[in-house]
C-alpha positions in Angstrom: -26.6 31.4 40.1 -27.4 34.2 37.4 -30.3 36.7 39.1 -33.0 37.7 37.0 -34.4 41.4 37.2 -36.2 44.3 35.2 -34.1 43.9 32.1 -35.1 40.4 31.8 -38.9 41.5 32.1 -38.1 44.0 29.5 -36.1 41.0 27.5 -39.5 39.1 28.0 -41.7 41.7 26.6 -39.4 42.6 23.5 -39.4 38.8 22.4 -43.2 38.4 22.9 -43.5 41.5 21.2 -42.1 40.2 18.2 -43.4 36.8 18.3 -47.0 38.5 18.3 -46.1 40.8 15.7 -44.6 37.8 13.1 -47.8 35.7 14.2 -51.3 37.7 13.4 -53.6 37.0 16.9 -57.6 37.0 16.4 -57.1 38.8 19.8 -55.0 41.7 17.8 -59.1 43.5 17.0 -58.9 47.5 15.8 -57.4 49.9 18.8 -59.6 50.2 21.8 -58.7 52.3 25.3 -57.8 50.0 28.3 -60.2 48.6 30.4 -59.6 48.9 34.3 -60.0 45.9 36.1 -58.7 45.2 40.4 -58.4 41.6 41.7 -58.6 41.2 45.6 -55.9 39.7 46.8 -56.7 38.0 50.5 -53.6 37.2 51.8 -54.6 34.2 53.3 -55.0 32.4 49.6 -52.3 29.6 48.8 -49.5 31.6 46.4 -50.4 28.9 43.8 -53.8 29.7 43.5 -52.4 33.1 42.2 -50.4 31.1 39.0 -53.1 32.3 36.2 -53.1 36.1 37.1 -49.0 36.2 37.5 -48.6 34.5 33.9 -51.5 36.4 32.2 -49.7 39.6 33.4 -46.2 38.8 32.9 -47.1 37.1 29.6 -48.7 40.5 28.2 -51.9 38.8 27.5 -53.7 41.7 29.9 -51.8 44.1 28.4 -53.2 42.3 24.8 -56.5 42.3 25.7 -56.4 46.3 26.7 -56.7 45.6 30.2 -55.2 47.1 33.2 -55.5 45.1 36.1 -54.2 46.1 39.7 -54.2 44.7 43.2 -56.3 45.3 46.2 -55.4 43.6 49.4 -57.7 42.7 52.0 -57.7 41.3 55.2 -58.4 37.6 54.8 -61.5 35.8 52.8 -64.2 37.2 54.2 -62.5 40.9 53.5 -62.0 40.2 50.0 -65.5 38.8 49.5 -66.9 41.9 51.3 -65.1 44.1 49.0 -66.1 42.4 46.2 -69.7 42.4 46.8 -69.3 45.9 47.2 -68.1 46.9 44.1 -65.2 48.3 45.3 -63.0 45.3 44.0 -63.8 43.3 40.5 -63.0 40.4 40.9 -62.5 37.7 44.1 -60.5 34.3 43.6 -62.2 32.3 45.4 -63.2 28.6 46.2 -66.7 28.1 45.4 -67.6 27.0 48.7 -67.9 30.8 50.4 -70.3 31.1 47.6 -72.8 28.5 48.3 -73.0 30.3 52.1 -72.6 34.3 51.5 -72.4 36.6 53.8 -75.2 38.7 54.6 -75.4 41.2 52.0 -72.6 39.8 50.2 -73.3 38.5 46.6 -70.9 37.0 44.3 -71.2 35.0 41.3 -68.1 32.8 39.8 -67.6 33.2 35.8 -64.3 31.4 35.1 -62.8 28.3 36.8 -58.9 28.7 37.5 -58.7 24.6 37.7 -60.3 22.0 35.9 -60.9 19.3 38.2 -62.4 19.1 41.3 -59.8 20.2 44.2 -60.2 17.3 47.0 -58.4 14.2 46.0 -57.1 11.5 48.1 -53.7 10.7 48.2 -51.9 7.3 49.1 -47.8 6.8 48.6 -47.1 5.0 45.3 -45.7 1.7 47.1 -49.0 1.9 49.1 -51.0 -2.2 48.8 -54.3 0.5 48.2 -55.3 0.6 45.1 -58.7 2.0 44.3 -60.7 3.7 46.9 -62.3 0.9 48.1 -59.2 -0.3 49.5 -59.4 2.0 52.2 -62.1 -0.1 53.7 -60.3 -0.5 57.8 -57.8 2.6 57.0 -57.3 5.6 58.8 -57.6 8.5 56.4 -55.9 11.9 57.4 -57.9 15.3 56.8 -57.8 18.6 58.2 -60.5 18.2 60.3 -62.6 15.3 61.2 -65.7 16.8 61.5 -68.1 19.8 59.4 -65.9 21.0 56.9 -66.6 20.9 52.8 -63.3 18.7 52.2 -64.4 16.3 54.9 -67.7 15.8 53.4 -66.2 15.2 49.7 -63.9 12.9 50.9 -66.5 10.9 53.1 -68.7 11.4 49.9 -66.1 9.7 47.5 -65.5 7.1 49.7 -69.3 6.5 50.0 -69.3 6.3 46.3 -66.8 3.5 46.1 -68.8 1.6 48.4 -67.8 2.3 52.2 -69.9 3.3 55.2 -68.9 5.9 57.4 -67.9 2.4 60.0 -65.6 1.2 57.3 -62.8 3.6 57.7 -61.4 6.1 60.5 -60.6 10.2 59.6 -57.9 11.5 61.8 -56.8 14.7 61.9 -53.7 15.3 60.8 -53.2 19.3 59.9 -51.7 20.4 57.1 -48.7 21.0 54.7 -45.6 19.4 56.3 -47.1 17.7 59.3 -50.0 16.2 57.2 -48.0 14.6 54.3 -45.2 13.8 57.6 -48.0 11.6 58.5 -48.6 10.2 55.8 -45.3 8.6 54.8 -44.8 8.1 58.2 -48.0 5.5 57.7 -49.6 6.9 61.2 -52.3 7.3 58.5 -53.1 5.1 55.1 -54.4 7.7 53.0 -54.6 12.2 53.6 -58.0 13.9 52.1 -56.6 17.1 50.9 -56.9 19.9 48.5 -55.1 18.6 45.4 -52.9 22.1 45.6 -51.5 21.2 49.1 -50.0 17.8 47.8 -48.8 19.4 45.2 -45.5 20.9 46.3 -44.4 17.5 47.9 -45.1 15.5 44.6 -43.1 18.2 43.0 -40.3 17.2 45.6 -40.1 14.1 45.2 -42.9 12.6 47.1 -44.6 10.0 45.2 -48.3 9.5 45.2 -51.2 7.8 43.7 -53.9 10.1 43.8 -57.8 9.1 43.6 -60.0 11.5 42.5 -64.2 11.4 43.3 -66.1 9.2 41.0 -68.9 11.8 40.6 -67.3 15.4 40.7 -64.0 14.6 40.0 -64.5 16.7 36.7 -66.2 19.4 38.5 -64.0 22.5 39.2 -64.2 24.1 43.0 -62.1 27.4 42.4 -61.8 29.9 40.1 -62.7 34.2 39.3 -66.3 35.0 40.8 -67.2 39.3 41.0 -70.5 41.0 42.1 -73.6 40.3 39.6 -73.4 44.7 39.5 -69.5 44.3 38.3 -70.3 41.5 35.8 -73.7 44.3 34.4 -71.3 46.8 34.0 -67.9 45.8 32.9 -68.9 42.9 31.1 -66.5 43.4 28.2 -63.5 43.7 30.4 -64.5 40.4 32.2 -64.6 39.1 29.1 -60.8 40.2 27.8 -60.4 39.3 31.6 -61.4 35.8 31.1 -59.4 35.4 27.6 -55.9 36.3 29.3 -56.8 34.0 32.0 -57.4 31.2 29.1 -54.1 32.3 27.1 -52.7 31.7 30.6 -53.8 28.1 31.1 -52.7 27.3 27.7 -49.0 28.6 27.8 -48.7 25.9 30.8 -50.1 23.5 28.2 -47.6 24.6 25.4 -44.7 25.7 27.3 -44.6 24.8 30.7 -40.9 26.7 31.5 -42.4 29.9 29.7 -44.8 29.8 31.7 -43.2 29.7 34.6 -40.8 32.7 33.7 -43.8 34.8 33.0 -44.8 34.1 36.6 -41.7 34.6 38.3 -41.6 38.1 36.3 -44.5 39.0 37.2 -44.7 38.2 41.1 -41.7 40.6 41.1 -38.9 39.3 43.1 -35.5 38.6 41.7 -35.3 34.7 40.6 -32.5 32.4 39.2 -32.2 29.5 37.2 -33.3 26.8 40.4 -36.5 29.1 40.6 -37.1 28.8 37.3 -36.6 24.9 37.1 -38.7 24.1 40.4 -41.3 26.5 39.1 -41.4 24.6 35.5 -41.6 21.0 37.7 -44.4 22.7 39.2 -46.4 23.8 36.5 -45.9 20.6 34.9 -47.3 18.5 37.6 -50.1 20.6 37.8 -50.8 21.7 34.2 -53.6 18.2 34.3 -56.1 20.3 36.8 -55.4 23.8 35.0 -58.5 25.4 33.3 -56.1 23.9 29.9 -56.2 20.4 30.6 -57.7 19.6 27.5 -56.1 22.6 25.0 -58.4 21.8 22.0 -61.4 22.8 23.9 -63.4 25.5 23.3 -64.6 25.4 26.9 -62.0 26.3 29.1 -62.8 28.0 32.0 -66.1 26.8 32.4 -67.9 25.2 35.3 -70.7 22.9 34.4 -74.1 23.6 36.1 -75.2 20.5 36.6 -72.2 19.2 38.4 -72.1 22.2 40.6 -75.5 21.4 41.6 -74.7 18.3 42.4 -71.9 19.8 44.8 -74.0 22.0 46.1 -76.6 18.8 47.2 -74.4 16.9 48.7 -73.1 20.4 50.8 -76.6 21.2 51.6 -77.4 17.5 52.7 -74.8 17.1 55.2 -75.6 20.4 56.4 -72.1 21.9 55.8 -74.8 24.6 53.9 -78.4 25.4 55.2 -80.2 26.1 51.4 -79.2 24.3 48.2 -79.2 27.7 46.5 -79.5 27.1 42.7 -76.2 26.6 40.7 -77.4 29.0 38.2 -77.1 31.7 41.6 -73.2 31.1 41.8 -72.0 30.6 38.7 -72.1 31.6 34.7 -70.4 31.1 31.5 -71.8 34.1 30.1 -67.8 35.1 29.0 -66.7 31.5 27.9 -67.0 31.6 24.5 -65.7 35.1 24.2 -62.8 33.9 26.5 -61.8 30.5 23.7 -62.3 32.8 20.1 -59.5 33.8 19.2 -56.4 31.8 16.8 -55.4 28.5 18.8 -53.0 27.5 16.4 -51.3 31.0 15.6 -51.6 30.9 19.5 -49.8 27.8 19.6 -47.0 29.1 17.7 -46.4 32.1 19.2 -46.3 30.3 22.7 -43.8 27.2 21.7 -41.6 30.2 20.3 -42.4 32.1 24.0 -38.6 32.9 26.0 -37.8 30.3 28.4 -34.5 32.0 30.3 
């Protein structure tokens, strides 16, 4: 298996180098010092929630933009969020749930999506006789939990919208990764209720699965880049290049999946071969549907509609997973969007199709 190591990131940088220099960015504005940025890093976050940062860095889109962006660790979610708030960390990936019940004293406000979709889905196996959600009417349907959390009230909330009463169908606990999709092609349950992201890997493997999405929110992202409403005041312009790398980053998925992937592997920083590179590309394929890219000509990626949010927020509030149905406009903004989209797409198309694979 050939290794991959610091030459090859320096191979990587040389060749983007000179695809940027034949093809003239709109991002390539007059010379300007480098921003600072940190992202808190909790520890406890799936590695693939990480995907858009490791690209934009080992892409050189942050290093395009004139940003420097470091790490800070913290010790699980309520850490980062904590250090966050304070403004001694930028910016917090984050689901948008912790939002919608902050801590006390703890404030943060999400301004670019790293998915597209909304993250709970239900998954059956392909050969499975279900076919829309309704058929799930007498099913048991696995979850992580059968009771109070936010992905057992979206999934009880989709199935409500296609028709079902809480009598019509059984959630049983099933836990998570291995065991839960065990379960499920063991057909102990009919259907699993999980984050999109946890299925993901196993679809990537070979598991096959028809996946149903809510009727209502389906289209209403659930993760992405939140940061203090004092970090977004004052560095506004760096959350803005901030934002545009993140964007260049769901598009090289789009445009060249395997590029994509090497950028990633580059960037996390351990050596990699060829098989890493493959099953990282199969990855990013699967998944490049639910990216912030999903729909490249748009001139809205990254952003998270406020009226669906609300709507999420509701149906939280209502089943009391959240005591106050704060307003949407409280958690999120799309202040940066339309900075974050202006700049070439098709130069930026070009230069990404030409991007080094291997």
């Amino acid at each position: 298996m050939r290794r991959h190591s610091s030459a090859i990131r320096l191979h990587f940088t040389r060749k983007a180098g000179l695809a940027l220099c034949a093809i003239p960015l709109l991002a390539l504005t007059p010379a300007r010092a480098d921003d600072t940025l940190s992202v808190v890093k909790d520890g406890k976050t799936p590695p693939l929630m990480n995907t858009l940062n490791l690209i934009a860095e080992g892409a050189g889109f942050y290093k395009e933009e004139h940003l420097k962006v470091t790490t800070i660790a913290s010790d699980g979610p309520a850490d980062a969020r904590r250090i966050c708030s304070s403004g001694q960390g930028d910016i917090c990936p984050v689901g948008i749930e912790p939002l919608l019940a902050p801590l006390p004293g703890v404030e943060l406000k999400m301004f670019l999506s790293r998915i597209s979709k909304f993250g709970y889905v239900i998954g059956v196996p392909e050969d499975s006789p279900v076919k829309t959600i309704a058929d799930l009417k007498g099913k048991k349907i696995g979850v992580h939990s059968a009771t109070g959390s936010s992905a057992t009230v979206a999934s009880e909330s989709a199935l409500s919208a296609a028709g079902l009463k809480p009598g019509d169908y059984e959630l049983v606990t099933i836990g998570r990764d291995d065991q839960a999709v065990a379960e499920l092609a063991s057909g102990k349950v009919s259907a699993a209720a999980l984050p999109f992201y946890e299925l993901l890997p196993f679809i990537v493997g070979g598991t096959k699965l028809r996946i149903f999405r809510h009727p209502a929110l389906g289209d209403v992202p659930s993760s992405g880049y939140a940061a203090a409403p004092s970090v977004i005041a004052a560095k506004a312009d760096a959350l803005k290049h901030f934002s545009r790398a993140i964007v260049k980053a769901s598009l090289l998925i789009r445009y060249n999946p395997a590029a994509a992937a090497r950028a990633l592997l580059i960037a996390d920083g351990n050596p990699f071969g060829d098989a890493d590179l493959q099953r990282k590309t199969a990855e990013l394929t699967a998944w490049e549907d639910d990216l912030p890219a999903a729909d490249p000509a748009s001139k809205r990626i990254g952003a998270i509609p406020i009226a669906g949010t609300q709507a999420y927020i509701q149906l939280l509030a209502s089943a009391g997973v959240i005591k106050t149905a704060l307003p949407a406009s409280r958690v999120v903004t799309d202040e940066f969007i339309a900075f974050a989209n202006d700049f070439d797409r098709k130069a930026f198309q070009l230069f990404a199709k030409a991007a080094p694979t291997k």
